[in-house]
C-alpha positions, 0 to 999 in steps of 0.5 A: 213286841214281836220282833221284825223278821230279818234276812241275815248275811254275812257282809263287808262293809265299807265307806264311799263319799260318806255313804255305807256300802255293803257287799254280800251274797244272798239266795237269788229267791230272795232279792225280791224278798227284801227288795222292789223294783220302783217303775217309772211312772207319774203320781195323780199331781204330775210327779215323778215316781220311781225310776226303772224301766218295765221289764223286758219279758224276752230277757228275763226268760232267756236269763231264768232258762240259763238258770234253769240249766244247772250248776251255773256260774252267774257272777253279776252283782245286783246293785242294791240301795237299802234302808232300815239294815243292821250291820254288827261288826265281827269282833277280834283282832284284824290280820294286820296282812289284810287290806283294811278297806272294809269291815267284815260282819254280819248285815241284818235285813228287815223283811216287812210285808207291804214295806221292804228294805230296799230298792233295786238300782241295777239287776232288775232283769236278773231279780225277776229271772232267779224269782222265776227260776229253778235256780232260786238259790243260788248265791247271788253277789249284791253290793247295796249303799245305804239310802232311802233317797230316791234322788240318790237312787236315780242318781246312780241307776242313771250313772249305772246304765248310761253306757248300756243301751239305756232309754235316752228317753227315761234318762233325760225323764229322770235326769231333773228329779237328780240334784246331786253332781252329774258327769259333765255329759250328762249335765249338759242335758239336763236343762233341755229335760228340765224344759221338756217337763216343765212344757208338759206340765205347766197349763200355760204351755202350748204343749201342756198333755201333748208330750209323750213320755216314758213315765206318762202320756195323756190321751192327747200326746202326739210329740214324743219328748225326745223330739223337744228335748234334741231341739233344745240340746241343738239351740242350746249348742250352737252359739247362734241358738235362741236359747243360747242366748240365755247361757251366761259365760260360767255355763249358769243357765236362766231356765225360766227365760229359756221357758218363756221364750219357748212359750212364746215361740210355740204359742204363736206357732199353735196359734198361727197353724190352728188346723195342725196343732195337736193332731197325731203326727200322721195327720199333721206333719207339724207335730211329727219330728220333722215338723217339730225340728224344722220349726225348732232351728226357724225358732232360732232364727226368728227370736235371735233376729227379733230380739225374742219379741220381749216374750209376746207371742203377738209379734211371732205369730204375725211373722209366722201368719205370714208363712201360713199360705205356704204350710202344706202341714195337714194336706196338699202339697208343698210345690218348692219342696216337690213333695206330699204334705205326708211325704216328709219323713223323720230323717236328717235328710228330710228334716234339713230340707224342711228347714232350709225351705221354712228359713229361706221363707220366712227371709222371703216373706219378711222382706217382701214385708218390710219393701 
């Protein structure tokens, strides 16, 4: 049997909440060798794959130029989740002087065509510039946990980068695929991601292939995620919020009825507005962030007074059919706001106008109702 060719380092070893971790140092031209880069995207069945961002080509250039410079100091450490590697520890007696943390030997690395090792969960930047440069032989520093899980993987390149200028679109994206502990920041936006993709994804959604999204959009997308997701966050915060409602006092959070209500609201805003859903946000103001937000805190206030409607879109829509004349969402004008349908921005100063207006109507128009 021929035997699998391998990259062999010399390497420390050692443990972290169970998992293997390894530190090391490696040619910078073969990082991309024995690892790849897992880009975000969706499968044919609307599963998430992979995790990191596209490359940002500007970046990659001025790092492979600094490479190119010649002896350079370039001491940050591309970070690694490996699979399939062979650690054979250095044999002898240890310098009992020496901290005992880790054990020094030698790290066997598969390199298989069409199949590698491992994959990139910080550094990916980095790789493609040392593949790129003349530089391609400097030692790099590599630290690589053992893991073929991908959830893992997602886990720690969200924990890695959530202080950088990160996406908050790709992490709130990735952040319901993760199923381990999650620092209390970032548990908190889970169910709001969790929500969000279940809207996109399920046909009975009102939003289904509307939402545009960092690993996929259909040709239909008009309502960026992070519009719904910031919505959701707000009623979720304030403990007046239709979606707090459904929080119990231990933070346990009932998902499924937070979904159905969700359904119900924007059902009947879909169908109440019929000639503004779906529509790109410059020819519906309803689909733009602003339409999109103001409508999110008149949802509060409708389903916490209306008892959420027992999830029938039937009893919303005949409130929001009330305040239909008075929508200027695809033209015209809105008189009490004294602003074009197209002049509302995605601003806080726009979009707390457009709720202030939207809540006062719907009190004025119930009123006139009930009397």
């Amino acid at each position: 049997m021929k035997a699998i060719p391998c990259v062999n380092v010399h390497a420390i070893r050692t443990r972290q909440g169970g998992t293997e971790v390894f530190a090391f140092f490696v040619p910078g031209s073969r990082i991309l060798e024995i690892a790849e880069i897992a880009r975000i995207k969706q499968s044919t069945d609307s599963q998430i794959e992979g995790f990191q961002r596209p490359e940002i080509r500007a970046h990659v250039k001025a790092i492979a130029e600094y490479l190119a410079g010649g002896d350079v100091l370039f001491p940050n450490a591309v970070i690694l989740a490996i699979a399939g590697a062979k650690f054979n520890q250095k044999r002898g007696t240890k310098n009992e002087t020496v901290d005992g943390a880790g054990d020094a030997g030698v790290l066997s690395i598969p390199v298989r065509p069409g199949r590698k090792s491992a994959w990139i969960v910080d550094g990916q930047q980095r790789a493609l510039a040392l593949a790129e440069s003349g530089g391609s032989n400097l030692p790099v520093p590599v630290i690589a946990f053992v893991s073929s899980d991908i959830a893992v993987h997602r886990e720690q390149f969200i924990l890695v980068n959530k202080a950088r200028p990160l996406d908050k679109r790709l992490i709130d994206e990735l952040l319901p695929t993760v199923g381990t502990v999650l620092p209390r920041d970032l548990s908190a936006r889970r169910v709001p991601s969790i929500l969000c993709a279940a809207l996109a994804d399920t046909p009975n959604s009102p939003f289904y292939q509307l939402v545009k999204r960092p690993s996929h959009s259909s040709p239909l997308a008009v309502v960026t995620d992070s519009t719904l997701t910031n919505l959701m966050r707000r009623s979720l915060q304030d403990p007046r919020g239709a979606l707090a409602a459904h929080v119990d006092t231990d933070g346990t959070a009932d998902t499924d009825a937070m979904y159905r209500l969700l359904v119900s609201f924007w059902s009947a805003v879909r169908d109440a507005f019929p000639g503004a859903w779906g529509l790109p946000p410059d020819r519906s103001r309803l689909m733009h962030a602003a339409g999109i937000t103001a409508m999110g805190v008149l949802m509060d206030q409708i389903m916490t007074r209306y008892g959420n409607f027992g999830g029938d879109p039937s009893a919303v829509r005949s409130v929001l059919t009330r305040l239909a004349p008075y929508c200027r969402w695809t033209e015209g004008r809105w008189e009490a706001l004294n602003r074009d349908w197209n002049d509302l921005q995605s601003t806080p100063k726009d979009q707390r106008l457009l709720s202030n207006y939207l809540i006062q109507l719907e009190r004025d128009v119930s009123r006139a109702s009930a009397a």
